[in-house]
N, C-alpha and C positions, 0 to 999 in steps of 0.2 A: 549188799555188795561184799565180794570177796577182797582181802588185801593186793591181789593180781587185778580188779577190775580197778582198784584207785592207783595202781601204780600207772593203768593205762590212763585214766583220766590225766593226771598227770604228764602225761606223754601227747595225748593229746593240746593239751594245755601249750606248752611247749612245741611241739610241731606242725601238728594239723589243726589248727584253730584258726579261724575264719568265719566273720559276720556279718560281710554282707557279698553279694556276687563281683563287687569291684575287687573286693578283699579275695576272693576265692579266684579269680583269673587271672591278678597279678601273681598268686602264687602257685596257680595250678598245676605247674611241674615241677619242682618240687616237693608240693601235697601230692601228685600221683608218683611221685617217686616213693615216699614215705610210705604212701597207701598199700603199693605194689608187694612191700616189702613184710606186711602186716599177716598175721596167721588168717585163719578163717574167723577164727573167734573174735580177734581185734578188731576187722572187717566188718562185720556184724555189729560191734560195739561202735564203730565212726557211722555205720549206716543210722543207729540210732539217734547219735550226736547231728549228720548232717539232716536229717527230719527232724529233731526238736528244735531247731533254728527258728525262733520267729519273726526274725525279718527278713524270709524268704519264704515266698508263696510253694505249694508244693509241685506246682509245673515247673518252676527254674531248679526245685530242689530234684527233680524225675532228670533237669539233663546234668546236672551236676555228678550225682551218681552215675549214670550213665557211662558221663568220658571218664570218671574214674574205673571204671572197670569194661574201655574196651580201648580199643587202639585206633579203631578205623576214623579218618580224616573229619568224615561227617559231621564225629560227638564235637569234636575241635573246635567247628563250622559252627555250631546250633548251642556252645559254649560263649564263641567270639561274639553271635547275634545277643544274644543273650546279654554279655557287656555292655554290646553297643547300645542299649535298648536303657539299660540303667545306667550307665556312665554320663548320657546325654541330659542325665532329671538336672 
């Protein structure tokens, strides 16, 4: 890793860090604020970060990225099901 990939680690650390999906949908606008705001490379480097999560299966992790990188109502939809599904345990 380059001293620009730990500065991001660090940043992710700090703002986009989230462990479990209850964690990740109460802040999931402002982590897609954040996201939005990230180069391509950065991008790439949290797609890495939100797949090596292991306490998240890789279907919840497919709509997690998902509503991070679109807009339409849907991802929102199949994010909130998603809560509701693991909030309830």
């Amino acid at each position: 890793m380059t001293q620009p990939d730990f500065e991001f680690c660090r940043f992710i650390d700090k703002e986009l860090c989230f462990v479990t999906i209850p964690d990740f949908y109460r802040n999931r606008k402002i982590l897609k604020f954040f996201y939005n705001n990230l180069d391509n490379d950065a991008k790439l480097f949290y797609k890495w970060y939100v797949y090596a999560n292991v306490f998240i299966d890789e279907s919840s992790k497919n709509i997690i990225w998902e509503y991070l990188n679109n807009a339409e109502i849907e991802h929102e939809l199949r994010l909130y099901d998603l809560y509701k599904k693991y909030n309830n345990k």
